[in-house]
C-alpha positions in Angstrom: 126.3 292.4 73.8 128.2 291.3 71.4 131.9 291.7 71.6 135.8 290.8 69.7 137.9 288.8 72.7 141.1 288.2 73.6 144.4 287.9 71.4 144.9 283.9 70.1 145.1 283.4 66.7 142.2 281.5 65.1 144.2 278.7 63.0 145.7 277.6 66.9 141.9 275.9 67.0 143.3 272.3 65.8 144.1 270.6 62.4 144.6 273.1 59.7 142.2 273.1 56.9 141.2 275.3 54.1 138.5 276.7 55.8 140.6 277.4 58.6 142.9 279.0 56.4 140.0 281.1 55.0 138.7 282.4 58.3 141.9 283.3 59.3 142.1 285.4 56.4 138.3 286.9 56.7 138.4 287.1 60.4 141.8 288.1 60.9 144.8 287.3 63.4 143.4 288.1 66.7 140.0 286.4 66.0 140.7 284.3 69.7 139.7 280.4 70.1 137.5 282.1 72.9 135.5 284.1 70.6 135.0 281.1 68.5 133.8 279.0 71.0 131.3 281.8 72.4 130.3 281.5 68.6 129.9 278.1 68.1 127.7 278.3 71.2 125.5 280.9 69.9 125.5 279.1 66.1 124.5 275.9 67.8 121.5 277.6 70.0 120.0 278.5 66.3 120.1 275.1 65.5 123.2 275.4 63.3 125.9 271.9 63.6 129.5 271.2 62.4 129.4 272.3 58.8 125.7 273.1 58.5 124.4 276.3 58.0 121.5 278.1 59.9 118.5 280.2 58.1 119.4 283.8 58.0 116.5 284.7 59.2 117.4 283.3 62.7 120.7 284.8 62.3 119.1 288.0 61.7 116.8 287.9 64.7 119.8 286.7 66.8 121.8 289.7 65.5 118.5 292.4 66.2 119.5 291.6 69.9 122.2 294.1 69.3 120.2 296.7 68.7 122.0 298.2 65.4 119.3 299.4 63.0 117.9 297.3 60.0 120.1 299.0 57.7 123.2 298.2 59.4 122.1 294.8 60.5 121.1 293.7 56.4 124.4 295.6 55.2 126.6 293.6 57.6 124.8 290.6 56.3 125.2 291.1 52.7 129.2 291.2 53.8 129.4 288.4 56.4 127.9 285.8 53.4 129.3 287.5 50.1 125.8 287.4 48.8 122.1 287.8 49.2 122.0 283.6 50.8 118.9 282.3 52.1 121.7 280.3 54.7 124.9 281.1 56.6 127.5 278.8 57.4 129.7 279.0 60.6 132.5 281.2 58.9 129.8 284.0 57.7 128.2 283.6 61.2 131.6 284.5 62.5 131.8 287.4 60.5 129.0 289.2 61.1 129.1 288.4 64.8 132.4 290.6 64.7 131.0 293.0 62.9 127.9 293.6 65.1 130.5 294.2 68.3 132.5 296.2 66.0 129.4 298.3 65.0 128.1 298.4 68.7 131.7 299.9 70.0 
């Protein structure tokens, strides 16, 4: 299962960036530097690296693991990248990782 962690907020991860700035903002203040390393883990296993972004279709069989129906699964994708993309970058990986243990709770 996938699930949110503890209480840390994401942009205590290192330098500041832009991107940092925006998952902060899409992932929201308790998004913990535990739960992104536990993702980072998991987006490396698909073959995804630094910036680099992983098919969705392995992020989509990854995700099935939860169990959640197709329906939900697709919809939470369409979210997590803000579009119908063939890829998904570490931030949108993020996302729909949350919302899978959101969904599952």
């Amino acid at each position: 299962r996938l699930s949110p962690s503890t209480r840390a907020p994401f942009f205590a991860m290192g330098r500041r960036s832009k991107s940092r700035e925006i998952s902060k903002a899409r992932l929201g203040p308790d998004f913990s530097e535990d739960e992104a390393t536990r993702y980072r883990k998991y987006f490396r296993k698909l073959g995804g690296k630094g910036s680099e972004s992983i098919e969705l279709s392995k992020v989509k069989t990854f995700l099935q693991r939860s169990e959640l129906s197709e329906e939900i699964l697709n919809e939470i994708l369409k979210i997590a990248t803000e579009s119908d993309a063939e890829n998904v970058d570490f931030e949108a990986f993020c996302v729909a990782c949350r919302l899978v243990a959101h969904a599952q709770e």
